[in-house]
N, C-alpha and C positions, 0 to 999 in steps of 0.2 A: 257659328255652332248653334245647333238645337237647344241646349242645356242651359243649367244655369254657370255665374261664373263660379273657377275653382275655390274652391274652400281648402284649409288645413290640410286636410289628409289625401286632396286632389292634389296636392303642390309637393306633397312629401312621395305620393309614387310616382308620379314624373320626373323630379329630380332622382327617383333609387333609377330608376332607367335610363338616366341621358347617356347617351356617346358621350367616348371622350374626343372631342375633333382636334387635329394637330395640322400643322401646314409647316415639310419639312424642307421648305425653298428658301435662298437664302434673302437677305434686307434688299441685295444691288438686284436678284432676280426680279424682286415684287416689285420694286421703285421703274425698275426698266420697262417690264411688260403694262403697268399703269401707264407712264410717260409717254408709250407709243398708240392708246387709247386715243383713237380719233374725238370722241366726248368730250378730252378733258384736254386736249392741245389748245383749243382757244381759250382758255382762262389767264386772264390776263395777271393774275395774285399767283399762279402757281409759278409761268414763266419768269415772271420776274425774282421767284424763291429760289430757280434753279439757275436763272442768270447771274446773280451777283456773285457767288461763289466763281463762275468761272470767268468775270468780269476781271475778278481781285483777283485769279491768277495768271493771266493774261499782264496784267498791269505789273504783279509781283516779276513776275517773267523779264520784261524790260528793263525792270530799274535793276535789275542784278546783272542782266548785260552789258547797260552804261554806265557803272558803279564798279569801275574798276578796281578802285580804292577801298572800294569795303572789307572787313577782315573774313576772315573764315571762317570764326566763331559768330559772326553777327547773320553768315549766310545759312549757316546752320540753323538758327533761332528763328529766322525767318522762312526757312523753310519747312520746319516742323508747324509752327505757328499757320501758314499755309493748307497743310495737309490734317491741320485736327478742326481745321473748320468744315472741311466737307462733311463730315460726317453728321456735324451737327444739321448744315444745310440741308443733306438729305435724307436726313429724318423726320426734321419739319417740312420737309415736301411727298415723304411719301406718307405721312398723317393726312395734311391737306390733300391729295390726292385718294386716299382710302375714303375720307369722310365724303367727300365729292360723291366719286363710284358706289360707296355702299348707299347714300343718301337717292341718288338717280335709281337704285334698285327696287327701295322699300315705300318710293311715295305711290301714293294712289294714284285711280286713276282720275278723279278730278283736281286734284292738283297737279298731275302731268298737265291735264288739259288747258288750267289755267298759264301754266307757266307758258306753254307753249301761245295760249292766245295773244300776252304779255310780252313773250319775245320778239327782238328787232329779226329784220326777214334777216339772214347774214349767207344766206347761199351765192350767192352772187360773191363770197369770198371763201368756197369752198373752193378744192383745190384737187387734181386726179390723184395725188397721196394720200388725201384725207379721204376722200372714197377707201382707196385700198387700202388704208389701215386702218377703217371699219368694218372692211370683208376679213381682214386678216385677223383681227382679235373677235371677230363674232363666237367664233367654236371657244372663245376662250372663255367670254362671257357667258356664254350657255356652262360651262363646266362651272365657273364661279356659282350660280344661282342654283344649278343641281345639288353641288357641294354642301352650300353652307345656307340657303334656302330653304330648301326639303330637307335638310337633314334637321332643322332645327322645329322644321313643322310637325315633322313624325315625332319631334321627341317630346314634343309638347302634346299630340297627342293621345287618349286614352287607352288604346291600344295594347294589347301586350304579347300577338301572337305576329311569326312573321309570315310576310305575304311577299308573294313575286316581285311587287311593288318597289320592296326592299332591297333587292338585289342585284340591279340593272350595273353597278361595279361591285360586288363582292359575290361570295359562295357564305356557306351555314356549315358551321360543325356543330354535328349533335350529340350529346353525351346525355347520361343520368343519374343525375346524385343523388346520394343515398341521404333521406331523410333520419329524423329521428326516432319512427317508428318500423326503420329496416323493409323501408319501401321505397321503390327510387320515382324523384320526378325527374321527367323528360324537360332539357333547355336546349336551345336555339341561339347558337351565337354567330353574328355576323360578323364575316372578318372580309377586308378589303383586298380586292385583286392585289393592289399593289404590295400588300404586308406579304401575300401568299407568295406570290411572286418574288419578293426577296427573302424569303424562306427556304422556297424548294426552286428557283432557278421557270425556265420554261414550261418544263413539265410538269404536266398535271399529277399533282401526290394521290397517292390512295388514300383510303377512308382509314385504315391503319397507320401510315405516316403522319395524315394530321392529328388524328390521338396523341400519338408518341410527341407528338412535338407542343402540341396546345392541354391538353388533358394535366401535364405539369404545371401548367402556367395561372390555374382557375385557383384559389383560395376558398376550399369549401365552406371552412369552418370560421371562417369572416361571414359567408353567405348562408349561415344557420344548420349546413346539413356537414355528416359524418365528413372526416380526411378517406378518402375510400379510392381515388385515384391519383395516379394510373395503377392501372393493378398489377398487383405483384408476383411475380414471376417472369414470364418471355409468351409475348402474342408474337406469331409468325404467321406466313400469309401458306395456303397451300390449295393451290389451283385457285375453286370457288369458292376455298372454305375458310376459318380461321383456325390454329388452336393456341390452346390456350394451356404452356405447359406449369404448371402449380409449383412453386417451390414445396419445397418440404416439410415447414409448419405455415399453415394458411387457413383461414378464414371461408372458404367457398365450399366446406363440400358435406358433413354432413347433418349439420342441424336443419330443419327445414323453412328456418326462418334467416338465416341467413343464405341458403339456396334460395330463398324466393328473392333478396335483395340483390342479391350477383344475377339471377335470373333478369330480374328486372332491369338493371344499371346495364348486362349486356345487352338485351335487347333493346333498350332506349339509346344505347351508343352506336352499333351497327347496323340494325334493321335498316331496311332502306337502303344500301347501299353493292358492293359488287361481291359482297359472301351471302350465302345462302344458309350457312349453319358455323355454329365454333364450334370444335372436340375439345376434349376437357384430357389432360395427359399430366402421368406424372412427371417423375424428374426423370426416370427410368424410361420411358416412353410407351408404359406400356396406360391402359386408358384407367381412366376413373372409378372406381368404385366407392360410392358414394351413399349405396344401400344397405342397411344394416344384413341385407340375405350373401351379399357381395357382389351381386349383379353390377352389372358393367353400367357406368352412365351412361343414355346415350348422348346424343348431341345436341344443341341448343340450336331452335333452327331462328334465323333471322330474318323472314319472312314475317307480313304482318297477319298472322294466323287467327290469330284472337280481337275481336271489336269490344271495345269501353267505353263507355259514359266520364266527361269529366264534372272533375269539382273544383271547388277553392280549398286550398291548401295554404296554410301559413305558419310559417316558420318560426323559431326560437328567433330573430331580429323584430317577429312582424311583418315579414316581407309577405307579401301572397302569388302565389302561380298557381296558374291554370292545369289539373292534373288527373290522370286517368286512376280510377279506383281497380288496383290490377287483383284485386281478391275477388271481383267479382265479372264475369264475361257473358256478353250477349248475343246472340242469333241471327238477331235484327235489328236495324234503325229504331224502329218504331216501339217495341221495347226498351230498347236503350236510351232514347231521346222523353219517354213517357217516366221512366224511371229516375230522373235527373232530380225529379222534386220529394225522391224521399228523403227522408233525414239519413243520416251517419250516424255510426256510435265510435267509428276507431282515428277520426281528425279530420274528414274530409267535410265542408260543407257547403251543402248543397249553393247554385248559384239561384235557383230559382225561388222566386217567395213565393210563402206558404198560400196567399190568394190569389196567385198563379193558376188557371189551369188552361191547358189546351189539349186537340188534337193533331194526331201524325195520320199524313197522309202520304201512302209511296206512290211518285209516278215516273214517267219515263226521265224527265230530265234531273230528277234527284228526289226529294222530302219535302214536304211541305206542313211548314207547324204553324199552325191556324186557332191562336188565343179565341179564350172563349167569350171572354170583355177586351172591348180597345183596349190595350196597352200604351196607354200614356208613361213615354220613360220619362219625359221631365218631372215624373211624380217619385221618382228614386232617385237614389244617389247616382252621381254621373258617372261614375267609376262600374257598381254593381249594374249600370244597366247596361255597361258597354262588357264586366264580364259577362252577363247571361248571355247575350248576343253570342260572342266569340265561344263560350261552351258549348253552345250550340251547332256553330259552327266546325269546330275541333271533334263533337263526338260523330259527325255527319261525317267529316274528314275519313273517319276512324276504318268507316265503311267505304272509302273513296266515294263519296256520294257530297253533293253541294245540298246548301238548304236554303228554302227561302221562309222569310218570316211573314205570315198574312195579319191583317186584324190591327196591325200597331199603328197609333197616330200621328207617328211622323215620318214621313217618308225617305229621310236619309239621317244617321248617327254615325258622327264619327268616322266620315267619308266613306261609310256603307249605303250602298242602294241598297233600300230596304223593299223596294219595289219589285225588284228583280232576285232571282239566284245569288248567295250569295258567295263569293269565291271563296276556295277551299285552303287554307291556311296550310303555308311550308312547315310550320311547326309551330309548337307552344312554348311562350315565356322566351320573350326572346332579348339577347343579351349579348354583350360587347365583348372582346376581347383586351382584357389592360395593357 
C-alpha cells in the first residue's frame, strides 16, 4: 500500500464492514476433496495420520473373525471403541491438511522459490494420477483463493463503494434508509449467487421480489437510521411500473418532509432497475392526493432524473457513508464536482479539505479534476483520502460519467489507477447480507 499502517479508527471501519464468510460443506466433504489434492498426497505425516485408523480396523476386523469365543457385549465395546476413533483421526488429518493447503497459498514468492530450490527432484516418482488429480482439483483451487483470498483482501481494504470487481459471483440489492434527519442514504448490499439461488430457485427474482424478501431482513435501527422498512401497505408490480397502494393511516403523504424521505428511500430502492415510475393508490384504488388543493399525486419516476454531489454522512453509531445531498440538484458535473468543497449546515460533510482546491474539466471520455497543488494523500488520513477519491467518483457516477484525477503524487490508492479514468462505482456504502 501507499499509506501509512492502520491506526484505531482504520481498524474500527474495516471491521464495521467485513463479510460474514461461512462454508456450508460438510467435515467428510472438506477432508475428501483435500486428500485427493495432488500437493498434498505425497506427505508422508499426513499418510501415515490417515493410515493407522484404517490399519486398526482392518486388524480390528480379524480378530472378531477368529475370536469365535468372544461375547457380544465385548463385540459391541469393541466396535463402538473402533468407530469413535475415526472421527478423532479425521480431524486431525483434515487440520494438518488445511494448514499444509492454506500455508502453500499464502507464502511468498521468494520463499516458494527457496523451498523449491531446497527440494529433492521427486518427479521421477510422479505418477499419470497425480497429473490428473492436479488438473482435476485446479478449478477447485482457483475457487478456494477467489473465495477466501479476495474476499479477505477487499475486506481489508479502504474502500467503501461497490465495484464490478465485487460481483463476479453475487448481484447488489439497493435500498435507502431513512436517516435521522428524514433523508434517505443509498446502500449497496451484495448478496451471493448461491444465497439468491436458494431463495428464489433458477429464476431470476425482480427488483421487487428481492425487496420483499431481503428489505425485512436489514436491522435499521442497529445501523443508526429510522425502522422505515419494508413499507407499509402492498407494492405490486404493473407492466413497467410500481404501485404503491397506502394503507389507511401512513406516514408518506402529506407533510413535505416526510414526502421528501419516502421520495427519497423510493428512489434510492428502485431506480435503476425494470420500473420506470411508482403510482401512489389508496386502499380504495383510487390515486393519491397529497396536496392540500387535492390534486391528484402524480407518480414517482425512477429514472435517474436528477445529478448530486456526495458527502460524508455519520450516523447516531458513528458509522460514516458516502451520501448524495438530495436537497440540493445540479446541471452539470462541473458544478457539482466544484461544489463538493462547500461546507453543510444540515449533517452532511464535506469530503474535501478546506486547502483543497481544484479544477473540472469535461472531455470526451468523462471529467477530469486537475488539483491545484500536488495532492500528496499520504499527508491525510488513509481512510478520508480514500473517501475523497471515491466521492468523487460517485458524484461523476451520478452523471454516468467516469473521472480521472490529475496533479496527485501517487500514482495508485487503494487498487485505483490514479493514472487513468477511474471506473465508475455500482453503488455506494456497500454492505453484506446477515
Amino acid at each position: 500500500m501507499t499509506h501509512n499502517q492502520f491506526d484505531d479508527d482504520q481498524l474500527e471501519h474495516v471491521l464495521n464492514n467485513a463479510p460474514k464468510l461461512s462454508d456450508r460443506r460438510s467435515k467428510e466433504e472438506v477432508l475428501n476433496r483435500l486428500l485427493a489434492d495432488a500437493r498434498i498426497q505425497d506427505n508422508i505425516h499426513l499418510q501415515k495420520a490417515i493410515q493407522q485408523p484404517m490399519d486398526d480396523e482392518i486388524i480390528s476386523k480379524e480378530q472378531q473373525q477368529n475370536s469365535h469365543t468372544q461375547q457380544e457385549s465385548t463385540e459391541t465395546a469393541t466396535t463402538k471403541k473402533n468407530v469413535r476413533k475415526w472421527p478423532i483421526f479425521l480431524s486431525g488429518a483434515a487440520v494438518f491438511a488445511l494448514t499444509v493447503l492454506v500455508g502453500s497459498m499464502y507464502m511468498n514468492n521468494k520463499e516458494v522459490n527457496m523451498d523449491q530450490a531446497n527440494a529433492p527432484d521427486i518427479s521421477q516418482y510422479s505418477t499419470i494420477q497425480d497429473n490428473r488429480a492436479a488438473k482435476s482439483f485446479e478449478n477447485d483451487d482457483d475457487i478456494i483463493e477467489s473465495d477466501i483470498v479476495s474476499k479477505y483482501s477487499r475486506m481489508m481494504s479502504l474502500r467503501s463503494s461497490v465495484y464490478e470487481e465485487d460481483l463476479t459471483n453475487a448481484v447488489v440489492f439497493r435500498i435507502g434508509l431513512a436517516n435521522r434527519d428524514k433523508e434517505s442514504v443509498p446502500m449497496t448490499y451484495i448478496i451471493p449467487n448461491e444465497r439468491v439461488a436458494t431463495d428464489f430457485g433458477k429464476k431470476k427474482p425482480t427488483t421487487l421480489q428481492m425487496y420483499e424478501k431481503y428489505a425485512p431482513q436489514i436491522d435499521e435501527e442497529e445501523k443508526g437510521f429510522t425502522n422505515y422498512h419494508p413499507y407499509k401497505g402492498e407494492l405490486k408490480e404493473k407492466d413497467d411500473k410500481l404501485v404503491h397502494v397506502l394503507p389507511q393511516e401512513n406516514d408518506y403523504d402529506v407533510a413535505s418532509a416526510d414526502h421528501s424521505e419516502y421520495v427519497g428511500t423510493v428512489q434510492d430502492t428502485f431506480s435503476d432497475s425494470e420500473y420506470k415510475e411508482i403510482e401512489i393508490e389508496n386502499p380504495d384504488g383510487t390515486a393519491d392526493e397529497s396536496q392540500e388543493d387535492g390534486e391528484q399525486n402524480k407518480s414517482i419516476a425512477l429514472t435517474r432524473q436528477n445529478h448530486y454531489n456526495y458527502y460524508l454522512y455519520k450516523d447516531e453509531n458513528g458509522a460514516e457513508y458516502l451520501s448524495p445531498d438530495s436537497s440540493k440538484t445540479y446541471s452539470t458535473v462541473t458544478e457539482a464536482l466544484i461544489d463538493m468543497g462547500n461546507k453543510k449546515d444540515d449533517g452532511y460533510v464535506p469530503v474535501v479539505p478546506e486547502h483543497v482546491t481544484y479544477t473540472v474539466q469535461e472531455v470526451a471520455e468523462g471529467v477530469v479534476v486537475t488539483f491545484n497543488e500536488p495532492l500528496d494523500l499520504t499527508t491525510m488520513d488513509a481512510v478520508r483520502a480514500t473517501q475523497l477519491i471515491e466521492a468523487m467518483m460517485l458524484t461523476a457516477a451520478s452523471f454516468d460519467l467516469q473521472v480521472r484525477l490529475d496533479n496527485v503524487v501517487q500514482e495508485s490508492w487503494e487498487g485505483f489507477d490514479l493514472k487513468n479514468f477511474l471506473p465508475k462505482p455500482v453503488g455506494a456504502n456497500k454492505q453484506y447480507m446477515p
